[in-house]
BAGU-974087 format. One record per residue (C-alpha): chain; x, y, z; residue number from 1; residue in three letters. Coordinates in steps of 0.2 Angstrom, whole numbers, padded with zeros to 4 digits. Example, Ala and Ser with C-alpha at 12.3 -4.5 7.8 and 13.67 -1.06 7.14 Angstrom:
<atoms>
 ch     u     v     w   i  aa
  A  0062 -0022  0039   1 Ala
  A  0068 -0005  0036   2 Ser
</atoms>
This chain:
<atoms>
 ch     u     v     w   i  aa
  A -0021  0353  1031   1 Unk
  A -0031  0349  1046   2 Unk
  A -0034  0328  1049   3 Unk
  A -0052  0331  1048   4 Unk
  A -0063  0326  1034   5 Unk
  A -0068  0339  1020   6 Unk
  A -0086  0334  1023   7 Unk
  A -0085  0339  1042   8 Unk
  A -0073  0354  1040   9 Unk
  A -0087  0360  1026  10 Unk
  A -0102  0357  1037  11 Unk
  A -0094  0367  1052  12 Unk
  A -0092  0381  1041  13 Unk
  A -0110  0379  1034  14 Unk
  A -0116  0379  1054  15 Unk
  A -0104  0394  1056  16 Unk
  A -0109  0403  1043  17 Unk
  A -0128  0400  1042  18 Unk
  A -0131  0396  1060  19 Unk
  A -0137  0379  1055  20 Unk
  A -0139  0365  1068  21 Unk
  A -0129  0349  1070  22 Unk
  A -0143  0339  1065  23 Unk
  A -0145  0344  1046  24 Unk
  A -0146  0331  1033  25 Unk
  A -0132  0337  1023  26 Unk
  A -0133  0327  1008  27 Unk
  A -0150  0335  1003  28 Unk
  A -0143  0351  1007  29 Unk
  A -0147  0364  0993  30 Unk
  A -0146  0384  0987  31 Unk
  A -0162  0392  0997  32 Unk
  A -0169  0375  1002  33 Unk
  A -0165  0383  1020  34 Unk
  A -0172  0398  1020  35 Unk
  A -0155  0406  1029  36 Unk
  A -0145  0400  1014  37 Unk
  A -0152  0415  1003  38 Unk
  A -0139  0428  0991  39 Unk
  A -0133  0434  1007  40 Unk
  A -0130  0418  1017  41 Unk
  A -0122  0413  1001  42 Unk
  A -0109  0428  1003  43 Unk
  A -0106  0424  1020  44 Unk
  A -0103  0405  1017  45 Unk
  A -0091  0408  1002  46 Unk
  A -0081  0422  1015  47 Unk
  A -0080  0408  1027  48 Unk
  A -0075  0394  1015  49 Unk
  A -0063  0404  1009  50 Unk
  A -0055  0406  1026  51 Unk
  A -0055  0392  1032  52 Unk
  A -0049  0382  1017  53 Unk
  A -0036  0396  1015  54 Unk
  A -0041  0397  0994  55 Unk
  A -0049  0409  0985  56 Unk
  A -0064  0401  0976  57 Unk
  A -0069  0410  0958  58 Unk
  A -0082  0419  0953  59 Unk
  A -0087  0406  0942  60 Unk
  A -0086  0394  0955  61 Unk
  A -0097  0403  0968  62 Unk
  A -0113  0402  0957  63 Unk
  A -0109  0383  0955  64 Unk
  A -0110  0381  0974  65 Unk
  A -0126  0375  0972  66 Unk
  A -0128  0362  0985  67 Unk
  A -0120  0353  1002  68 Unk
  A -0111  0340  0990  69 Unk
  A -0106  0352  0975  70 Unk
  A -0099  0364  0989  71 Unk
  A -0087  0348  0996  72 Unk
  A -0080  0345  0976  73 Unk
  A -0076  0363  0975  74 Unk
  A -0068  0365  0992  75 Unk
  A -0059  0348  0985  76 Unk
  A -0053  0354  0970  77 Unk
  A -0046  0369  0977  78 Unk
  A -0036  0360  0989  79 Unk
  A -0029  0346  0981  80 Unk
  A -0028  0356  0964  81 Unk
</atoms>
């Protein structure tokens, strides 16, 4: 696994995926409080999550994702798990 935190790997692929800029407060991130993280950002977050995690996050999992922090304890679970 890359050296890089979880929380900095997650937020690149939240700028990646959502074209979000650097200086986001990440902690109060949530579900459509951006507007460009609507159902379809959504899709395109979990495709990239999933790549660059190299996991495969379940369905149940993917309505959970609810927020920036809820996001990193998923993405944790699935790697360390």
């Amino acid at each position: 696994m890359e050296a890089r935190p979880i929380e900095e790997r997650v937020a690149t692929v939240f700028q990646r995926a959502l074209g979000l800029p650097a200086q986001v407060e990440w902690s109060a991130l949530e579900y459509r409080s951006e507007p460009r993280w609507d159902s379809v950002g959504h899709l395109h977050l979990v495709t990239e999550l999933e790549r660059e995690f190299r996991i495969v996050i379940a369905n149940d999992d993917v309505l959970n994702l609810t927020s920036f922090g809820e996001v990193v304890e998923t993405v944790r679970k699935y790697v360390f798990d």
